[in-house]
C-alpha positions as CSV (number, residue, x, y, z in Angstrom):
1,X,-115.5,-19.7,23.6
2,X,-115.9,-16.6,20.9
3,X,-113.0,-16.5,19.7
4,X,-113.0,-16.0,15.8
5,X,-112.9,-12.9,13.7
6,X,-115.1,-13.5,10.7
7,X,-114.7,-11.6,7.1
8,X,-117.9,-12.0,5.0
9,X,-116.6,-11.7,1.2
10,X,-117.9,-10.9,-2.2
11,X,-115.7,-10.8,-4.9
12,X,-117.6,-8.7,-7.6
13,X,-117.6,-5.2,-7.3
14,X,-115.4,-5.7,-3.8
15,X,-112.1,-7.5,-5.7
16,X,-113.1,-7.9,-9.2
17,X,-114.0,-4.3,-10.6
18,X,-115.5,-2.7,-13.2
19,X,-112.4,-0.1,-13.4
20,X,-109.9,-2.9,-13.2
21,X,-111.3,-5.0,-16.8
22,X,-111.4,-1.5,-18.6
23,X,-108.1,-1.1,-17.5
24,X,-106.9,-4.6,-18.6
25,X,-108.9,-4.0,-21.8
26,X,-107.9,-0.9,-22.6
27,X,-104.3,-2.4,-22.4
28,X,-105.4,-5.2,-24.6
29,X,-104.6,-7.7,-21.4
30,X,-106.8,-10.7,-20.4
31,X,-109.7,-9.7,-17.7
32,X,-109.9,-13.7,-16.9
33,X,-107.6,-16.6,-16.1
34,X,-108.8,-20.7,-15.5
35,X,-111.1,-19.2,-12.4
36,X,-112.6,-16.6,-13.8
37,X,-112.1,-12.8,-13.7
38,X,-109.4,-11.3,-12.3
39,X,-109.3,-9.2,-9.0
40,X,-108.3,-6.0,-8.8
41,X,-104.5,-5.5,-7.4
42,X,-105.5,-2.2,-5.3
43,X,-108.4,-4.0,-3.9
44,X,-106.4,-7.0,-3.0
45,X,-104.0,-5.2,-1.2
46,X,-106.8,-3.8,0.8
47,X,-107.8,-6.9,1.8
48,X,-103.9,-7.7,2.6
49,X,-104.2,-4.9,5.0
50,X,-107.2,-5.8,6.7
51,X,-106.3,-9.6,7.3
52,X,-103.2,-8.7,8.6
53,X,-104.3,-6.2,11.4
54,X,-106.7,-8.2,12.4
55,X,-106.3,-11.9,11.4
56,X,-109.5,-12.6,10.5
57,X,-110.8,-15.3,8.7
58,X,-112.5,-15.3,5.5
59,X,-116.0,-16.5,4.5
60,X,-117.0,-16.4,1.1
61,X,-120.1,-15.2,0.0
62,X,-120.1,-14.3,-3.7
63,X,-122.1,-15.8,-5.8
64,X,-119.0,-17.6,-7.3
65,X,-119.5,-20.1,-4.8
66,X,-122.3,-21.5,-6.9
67,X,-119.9,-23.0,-9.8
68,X,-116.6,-22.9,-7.6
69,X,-116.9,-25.8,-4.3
70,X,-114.6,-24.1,-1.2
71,X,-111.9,-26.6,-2.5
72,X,-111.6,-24.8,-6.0
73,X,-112.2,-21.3,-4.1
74,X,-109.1,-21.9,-1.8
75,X,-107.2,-23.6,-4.9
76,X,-107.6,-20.2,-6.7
77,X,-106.4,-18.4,-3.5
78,X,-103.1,-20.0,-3.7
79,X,-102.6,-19.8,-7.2
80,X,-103.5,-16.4,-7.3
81,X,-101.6,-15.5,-3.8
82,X,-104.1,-13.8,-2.2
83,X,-103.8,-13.0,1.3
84,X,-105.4,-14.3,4.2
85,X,-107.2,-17.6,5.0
86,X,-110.5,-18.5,3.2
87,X,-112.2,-21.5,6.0
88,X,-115.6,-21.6,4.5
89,X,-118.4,-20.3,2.4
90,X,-122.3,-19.2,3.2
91,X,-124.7,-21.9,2.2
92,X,-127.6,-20.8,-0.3
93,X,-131.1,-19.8,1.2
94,X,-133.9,-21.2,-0.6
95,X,-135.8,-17.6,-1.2
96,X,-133.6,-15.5,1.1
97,X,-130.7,-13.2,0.1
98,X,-127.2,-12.9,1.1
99,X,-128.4,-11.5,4.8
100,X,-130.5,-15.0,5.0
101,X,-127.1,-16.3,4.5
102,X,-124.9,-14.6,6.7
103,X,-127.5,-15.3,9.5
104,X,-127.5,-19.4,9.0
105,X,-124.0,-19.7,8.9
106,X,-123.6,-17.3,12.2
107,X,-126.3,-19.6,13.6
108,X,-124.1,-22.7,12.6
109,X,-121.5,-21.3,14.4
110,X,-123.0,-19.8,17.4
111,X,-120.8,-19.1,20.5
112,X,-117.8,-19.2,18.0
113,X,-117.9,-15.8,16.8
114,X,-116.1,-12.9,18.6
115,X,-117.2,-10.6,15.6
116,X,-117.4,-10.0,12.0
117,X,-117.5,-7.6,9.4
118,X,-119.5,-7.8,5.8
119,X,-118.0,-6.3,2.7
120,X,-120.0,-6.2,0.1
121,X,-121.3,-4.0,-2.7
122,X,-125.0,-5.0,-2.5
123,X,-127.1,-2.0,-0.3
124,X,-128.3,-2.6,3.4
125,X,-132.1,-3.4,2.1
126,X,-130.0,-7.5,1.3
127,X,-129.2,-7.7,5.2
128,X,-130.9,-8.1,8.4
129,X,-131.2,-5.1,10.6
130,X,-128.8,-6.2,13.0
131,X,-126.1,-7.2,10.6
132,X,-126.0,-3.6,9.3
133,X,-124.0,-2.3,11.9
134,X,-121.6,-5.2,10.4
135,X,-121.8,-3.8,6.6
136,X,-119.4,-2.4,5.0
137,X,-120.8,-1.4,1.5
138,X,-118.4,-0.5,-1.3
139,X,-118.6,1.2,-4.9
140,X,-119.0,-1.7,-6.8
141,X,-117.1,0.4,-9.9
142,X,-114.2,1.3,-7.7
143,X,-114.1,-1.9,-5.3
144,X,-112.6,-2.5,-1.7
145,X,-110.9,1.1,-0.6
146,X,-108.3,2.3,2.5
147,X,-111.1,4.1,3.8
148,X,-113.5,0.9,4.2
149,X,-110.1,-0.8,4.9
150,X,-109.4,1.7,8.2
151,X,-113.6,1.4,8.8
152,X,-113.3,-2.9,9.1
153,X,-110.3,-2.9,11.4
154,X,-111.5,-0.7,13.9
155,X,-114.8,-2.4,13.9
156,X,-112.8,-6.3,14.2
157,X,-110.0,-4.4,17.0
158,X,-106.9,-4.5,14.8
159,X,-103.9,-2.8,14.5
160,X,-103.1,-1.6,10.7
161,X,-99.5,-2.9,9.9
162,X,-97.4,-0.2,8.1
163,X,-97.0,-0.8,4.3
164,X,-93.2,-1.8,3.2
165,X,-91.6,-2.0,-0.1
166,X,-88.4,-2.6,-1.4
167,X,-87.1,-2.3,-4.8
168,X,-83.1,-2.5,-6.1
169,X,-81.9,-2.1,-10.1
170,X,-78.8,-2.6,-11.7
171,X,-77.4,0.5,-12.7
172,X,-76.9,2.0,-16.8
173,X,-73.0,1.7,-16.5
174,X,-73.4,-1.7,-14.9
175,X,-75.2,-3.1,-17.7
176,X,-72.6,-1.3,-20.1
177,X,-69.8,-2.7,-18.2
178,X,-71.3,-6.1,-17.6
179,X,-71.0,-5.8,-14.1
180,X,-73.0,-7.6,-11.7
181,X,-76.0,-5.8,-9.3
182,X,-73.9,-4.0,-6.2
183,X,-76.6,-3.1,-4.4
184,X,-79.2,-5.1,-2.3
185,X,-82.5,-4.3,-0.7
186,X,-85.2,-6.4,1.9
187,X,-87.8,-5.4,3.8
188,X,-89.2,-7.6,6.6
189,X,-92.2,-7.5,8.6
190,X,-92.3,-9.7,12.1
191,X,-93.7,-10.1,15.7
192,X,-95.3,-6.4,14.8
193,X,-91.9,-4.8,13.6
194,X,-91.4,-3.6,10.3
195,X,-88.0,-3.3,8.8
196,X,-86.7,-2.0,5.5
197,X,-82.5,-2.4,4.7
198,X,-80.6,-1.2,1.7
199,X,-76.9,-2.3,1.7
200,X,-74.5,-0.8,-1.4
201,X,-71.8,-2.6,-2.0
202,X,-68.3,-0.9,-3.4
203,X,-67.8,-2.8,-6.2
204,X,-64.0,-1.5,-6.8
205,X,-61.7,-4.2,-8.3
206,X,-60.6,-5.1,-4.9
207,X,-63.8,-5.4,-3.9
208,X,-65.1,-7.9,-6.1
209,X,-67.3,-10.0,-4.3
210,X,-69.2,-6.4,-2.6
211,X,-72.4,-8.0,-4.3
212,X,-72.4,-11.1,-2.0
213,X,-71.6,-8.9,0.8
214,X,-74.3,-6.2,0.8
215,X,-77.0,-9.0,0.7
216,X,-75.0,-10.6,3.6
217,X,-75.1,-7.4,5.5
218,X,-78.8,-6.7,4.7
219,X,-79.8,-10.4,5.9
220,X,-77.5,-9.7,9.0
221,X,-78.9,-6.7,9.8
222,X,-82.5,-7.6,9.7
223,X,-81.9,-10.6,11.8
224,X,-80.3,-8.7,14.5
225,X,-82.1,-5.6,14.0
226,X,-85.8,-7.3,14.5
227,X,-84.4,-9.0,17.7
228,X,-82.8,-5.8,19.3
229,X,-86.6,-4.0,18.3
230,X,-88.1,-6.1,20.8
231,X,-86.0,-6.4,23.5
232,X,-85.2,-2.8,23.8
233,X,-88.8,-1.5,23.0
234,X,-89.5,-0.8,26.5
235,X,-86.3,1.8,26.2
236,X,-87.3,3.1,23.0
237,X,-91.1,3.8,23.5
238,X,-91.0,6.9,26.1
239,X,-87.5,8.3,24.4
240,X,-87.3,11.6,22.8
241,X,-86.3,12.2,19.6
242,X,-82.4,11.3,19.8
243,X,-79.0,10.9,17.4
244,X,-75.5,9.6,17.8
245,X,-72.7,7.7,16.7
246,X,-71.3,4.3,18.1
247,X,-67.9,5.8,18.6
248,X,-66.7,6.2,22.7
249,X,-66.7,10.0,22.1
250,X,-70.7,9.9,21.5
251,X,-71.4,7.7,25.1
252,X,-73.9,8.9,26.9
253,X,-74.1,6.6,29.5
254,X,-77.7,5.3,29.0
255,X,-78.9,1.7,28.5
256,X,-80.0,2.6,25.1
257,X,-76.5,3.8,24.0
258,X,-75.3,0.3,25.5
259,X,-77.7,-1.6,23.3
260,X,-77.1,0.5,20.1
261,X,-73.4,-0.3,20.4
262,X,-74.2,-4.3,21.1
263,X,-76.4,-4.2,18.2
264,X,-73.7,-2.6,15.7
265,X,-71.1,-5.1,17.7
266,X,-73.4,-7.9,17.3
267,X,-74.2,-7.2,12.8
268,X,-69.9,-6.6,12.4
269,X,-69.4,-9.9,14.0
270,X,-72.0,-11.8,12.4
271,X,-71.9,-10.7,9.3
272,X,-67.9,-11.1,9.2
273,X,-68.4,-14.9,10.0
274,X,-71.2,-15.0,7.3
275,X,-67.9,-13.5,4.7
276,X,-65.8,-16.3,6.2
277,X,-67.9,-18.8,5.6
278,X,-68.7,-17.5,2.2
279,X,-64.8,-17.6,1.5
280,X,-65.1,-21.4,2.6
281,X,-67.5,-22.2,0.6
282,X,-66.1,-20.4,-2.0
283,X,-62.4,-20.1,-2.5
284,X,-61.2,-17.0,-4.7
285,X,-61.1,-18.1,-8.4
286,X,-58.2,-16.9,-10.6
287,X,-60.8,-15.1,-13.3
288,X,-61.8,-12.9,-10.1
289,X,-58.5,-11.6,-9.1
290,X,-58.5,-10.6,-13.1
291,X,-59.1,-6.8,-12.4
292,X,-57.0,-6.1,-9.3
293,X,-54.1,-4.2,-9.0
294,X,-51.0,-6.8,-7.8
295,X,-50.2,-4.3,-4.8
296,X,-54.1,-5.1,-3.4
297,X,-53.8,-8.7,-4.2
298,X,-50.6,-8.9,-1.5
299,X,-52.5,-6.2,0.6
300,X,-54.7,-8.9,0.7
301,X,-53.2,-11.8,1.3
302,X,-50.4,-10.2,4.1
303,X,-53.1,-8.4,6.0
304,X,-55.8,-11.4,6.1
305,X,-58.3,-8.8,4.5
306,X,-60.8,-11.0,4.0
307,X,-64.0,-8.9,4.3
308,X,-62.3,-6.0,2.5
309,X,-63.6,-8.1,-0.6
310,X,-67.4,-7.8,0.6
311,X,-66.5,-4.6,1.5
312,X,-70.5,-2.6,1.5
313,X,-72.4,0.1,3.5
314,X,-76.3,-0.7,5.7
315,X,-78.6,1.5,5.9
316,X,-81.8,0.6,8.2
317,X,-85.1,1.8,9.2
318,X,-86.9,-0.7,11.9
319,X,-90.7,0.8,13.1
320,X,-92.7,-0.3,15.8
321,X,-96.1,0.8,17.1
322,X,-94.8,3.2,19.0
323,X,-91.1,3.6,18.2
324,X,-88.7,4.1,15.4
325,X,-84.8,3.3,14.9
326,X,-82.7,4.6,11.9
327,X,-78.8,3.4,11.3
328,X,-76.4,3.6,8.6
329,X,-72.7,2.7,7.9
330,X,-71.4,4.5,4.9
331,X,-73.3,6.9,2.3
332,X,-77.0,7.0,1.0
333,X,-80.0,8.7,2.8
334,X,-82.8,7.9,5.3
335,X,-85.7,10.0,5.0
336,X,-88.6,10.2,7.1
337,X,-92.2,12.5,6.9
338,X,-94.5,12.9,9.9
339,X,-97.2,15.5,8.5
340,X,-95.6,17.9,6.8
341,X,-92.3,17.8,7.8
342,X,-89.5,16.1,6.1
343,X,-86.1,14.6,7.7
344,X,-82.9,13.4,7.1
345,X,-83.2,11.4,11.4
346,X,-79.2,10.3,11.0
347,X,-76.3,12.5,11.4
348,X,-74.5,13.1,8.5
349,X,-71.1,11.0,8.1
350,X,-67.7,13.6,7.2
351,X,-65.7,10.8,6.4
352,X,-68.4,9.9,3.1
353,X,-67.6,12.5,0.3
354,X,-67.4,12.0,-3.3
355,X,-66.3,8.5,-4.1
356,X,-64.9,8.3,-0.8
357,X,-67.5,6.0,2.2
358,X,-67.3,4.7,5.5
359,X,-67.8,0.3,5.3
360,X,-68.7,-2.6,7.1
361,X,-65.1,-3.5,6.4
362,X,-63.3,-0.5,8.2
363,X,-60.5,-1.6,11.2
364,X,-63.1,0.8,12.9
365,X,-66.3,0.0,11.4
366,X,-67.6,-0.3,15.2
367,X,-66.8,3.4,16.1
368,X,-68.8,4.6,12.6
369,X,-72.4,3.8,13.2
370,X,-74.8,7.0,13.0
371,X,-78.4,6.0,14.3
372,X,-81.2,7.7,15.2
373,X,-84.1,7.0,17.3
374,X,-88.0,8.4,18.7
375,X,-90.6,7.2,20.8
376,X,-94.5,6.8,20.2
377,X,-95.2,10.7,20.2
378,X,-92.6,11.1,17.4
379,X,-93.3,7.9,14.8
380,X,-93.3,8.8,11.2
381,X,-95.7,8.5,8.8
382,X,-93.2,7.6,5.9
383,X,-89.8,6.5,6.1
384,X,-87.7,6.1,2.8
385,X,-84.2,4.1,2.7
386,X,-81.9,4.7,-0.4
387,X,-78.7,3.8,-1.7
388,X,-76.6,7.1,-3.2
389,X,-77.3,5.6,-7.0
390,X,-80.7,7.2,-5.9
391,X,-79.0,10.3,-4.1
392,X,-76.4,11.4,-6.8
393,X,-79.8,11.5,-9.4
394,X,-80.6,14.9,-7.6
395,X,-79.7,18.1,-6.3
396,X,-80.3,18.1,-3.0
397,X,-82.3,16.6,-0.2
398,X,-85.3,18.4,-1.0
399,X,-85.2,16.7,-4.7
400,X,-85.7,13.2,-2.4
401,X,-88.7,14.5,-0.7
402,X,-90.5,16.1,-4.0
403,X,-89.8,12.6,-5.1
404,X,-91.0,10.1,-2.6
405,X,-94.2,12.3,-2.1
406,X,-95.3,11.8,-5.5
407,X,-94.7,8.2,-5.7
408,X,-96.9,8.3,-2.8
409,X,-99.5,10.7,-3.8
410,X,-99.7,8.8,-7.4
411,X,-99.9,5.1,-6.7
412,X,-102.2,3.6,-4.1
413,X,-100.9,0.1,-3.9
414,X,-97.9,-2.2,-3.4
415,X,-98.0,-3.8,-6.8
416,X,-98.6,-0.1,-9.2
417,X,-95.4,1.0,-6.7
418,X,-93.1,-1.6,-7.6
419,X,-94.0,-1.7,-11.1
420,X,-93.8,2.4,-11.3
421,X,-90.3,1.6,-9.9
422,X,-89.4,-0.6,-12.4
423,X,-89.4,2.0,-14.6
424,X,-88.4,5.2,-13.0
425,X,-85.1,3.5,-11.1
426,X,-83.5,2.4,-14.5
427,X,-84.6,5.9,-16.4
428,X,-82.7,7.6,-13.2
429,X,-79.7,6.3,-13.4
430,X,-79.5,6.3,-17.2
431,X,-80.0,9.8,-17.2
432,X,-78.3,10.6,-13.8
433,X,-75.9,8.6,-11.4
434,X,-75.8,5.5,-13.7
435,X,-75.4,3.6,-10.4
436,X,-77.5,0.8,-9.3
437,X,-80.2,2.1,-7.2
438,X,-82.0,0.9,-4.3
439,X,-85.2,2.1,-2.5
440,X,-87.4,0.9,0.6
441,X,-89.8,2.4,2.4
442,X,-92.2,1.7,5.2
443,X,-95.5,3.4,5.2
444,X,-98.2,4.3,8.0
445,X,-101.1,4.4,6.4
């Protein structure tokens, strides 16, 4: 039975690049390591994106197949952490040319193949006439693009998975102070759901272990989060364009409103027995209860305020093909772009101003959920999730927006992104909130 989508792969001029070693030279880095040259990141994450819309496998045929045997080919795969699945190599042809190739492994594997693509940068003149329709010819200076990327998943029938990222620093007065990281970011990608969190915890001196409990929230959240995605889908796909809050004053009435409140139910509960167990695990040492005032200690300790020490806000964006849910708990910004047009999806929360937020820990934390939510017609292109260390750098929300479109206009993959951020992040908050600062983002692309 054809069953098996087949990627036929060179590596130079399609992953390892002639722009890519003057880069590495130019910035007196090595172009080789123990396999030989090293691939482009850009082009790599090309590839990322075709193998996972379409899960096809990949078949080598570069030429470094005649000093590497498949063994040493998928041994460099998983050293280098490329993506997708190399299952074989073309066999050489005695006076034919990498078409001659192609054809004698396809007729190896007759009645196996549902379809295939070629990417290479030789021209058509190396393949057989009826493989051309297969080729997907590249600029062997510039490599493997998005636009041959979009070309080889239509032709294969797959789905392009949105881009995510996620990126959280420890702020300038942090690092004066000595104080651990508040914040907390993940993004997670599953059953075709995509899901970026950022939780900020308050760091006060009574809440002194808000560092643990933002990255409890943000685990909590994207475990219930990606569950709720797929049962309520068939809710969310036809819906218009819709906010609210989880408080009784907001009930509409409707199924959706029903699940929203079970899924902000369902993260409070779960992530409050995550703190408990936590506290189990870890008892309150006496060096920790250092920098809090005596009258929170007995606060504390009469009132059973447990979580008030993991006390942190959640912000989430969750994305399906043809839906989209935002929800927050506290302060920071969700921003979304579809064309032109620039959003802040979730109501705004009265009860966050200045130093002042809504939390996880509130008596009413249930009643203080904003979300938002859209169907297929109203999917974003770009969705950015940010803790305020990123907010309280600017001016307003249009600052955000001027911000995010440049990061996106000025790098083209996952890896410049994240290293861009690496940078930027820390010179923002020296020179603005001097928070930590966290960012995530999922991209259409």
């Amino acid at each position: 039975m054809k069953s098996r989508k087949i990627l036929f792969l060179d590596f130079d001029g399609v992953l390892d690049t002639y722009t890519y070693d003057q880069k590495l030279q130019s910035e007196g880095k090595a172009t080789k390591d123990g396999y030989g040259y090293v691939f482009d990141p850009a082009c790599v994450d090309c590839l990322r994106l075709i193998v996972e819309a379409t899960g096809a496998e990949i078949v080598v045929t570069s030429t470094w197949k005649e000093y590497m045997s498949p063994d040493d080919i998928k041994d460099m795969w998983a050293a280098r952490c490329l993506p997708g699945k190399v299952t074989d190599t073309t066999a050489y042809v005695m006076g034919g040319d990498r078409g001659d190739e192609i054809a004698a492994w396809l007729k190896e594997h007759e009645g196996e193949v549902l379809d295939y693509a070629i990417i290479d940068d030789l021209d058509a003149a190396a393949f057989a006439e009826d493989q051309r329709p297969h080729l997907f010819a590249v600029d062997r200076l510039a490599g493997l693009d998005k636009d041959t990327v979009a070309r080889v998943i239509d032709r294969l029938g797959g789905k392009t998975q949105p881009w995510c990222f996620c990126k959280t620093i420890r702020g300038a007065r942090h690092i004066d102070e000595g104080l651990p990281c508040q914040d907390y970011s993940l993004t997670v990608q599953r059953d075709g759901i995509t899901m970026a969190v950022v939780c900020d915890g308050h760091g006060a001196p009574m809440c002194f272990r808000s560092d643990v409990g933002a990255r409890l929230a943000a685990e909590t959240a994207a475990e219930c989060a990606i569950e709720f995605a797929k049962g309520a889908r068939t809710l969310l796909c036809p819906a218009p364009p819709t906010v609210g809050k989880s408080d009784k004053a907001s009930n509409d009435g409707t199924d959706l409103w029903r699940e929203f409140k079970s899924l902000f139910a369902t993260i409070l509960y779960n992530w409050e027995e995550k703190v408990m167990e936590h506290m189990q695990e870890h008892p309150v040492a006496e060096e920790e209860k250092a920098g809090v005032p005596t009258e929170d200690l007995q606060r504390i300790e009469e009132m059973h305020l447990i979580d008030a020490l993991y006390g942190t806000t959640l912000l989430a964006y969750v994305q399906g093909e043809d839906f989209w849910v935002a929800f927050q708990i506290g302060d920071g910004e969700i921003v979304t772009c579809k064309g032109d047009d620039w959003r802040l999806p979730v109501p705004e929360d009265e009860d966050c101003r200045g130093h002042v937020t809504t939390s996880m820990c509130d008596f009413s934390a249930h009643d203080e959920f904003r979300f938002a939510y859209g169907g297929k017609d109203d999917v974003p292109d770009m969705a950015f999730v940010c803790s305020d260390g990123l907010v309280n750098c600017g001016e307003s929300p249009d600052d955000l927006a001027t911000f995010y479109d440049r990061l996106m206009r000025r790098y083209k993959s996952k890896e410049e992104l994240l290293d861009a951020l690496s940078e930027v992040l820390p010179a923002l908050s020296l020179g603005g909130s001097r928070d930590d600062i966290s960012l995530a983002g999922v991209i259409l692309r």
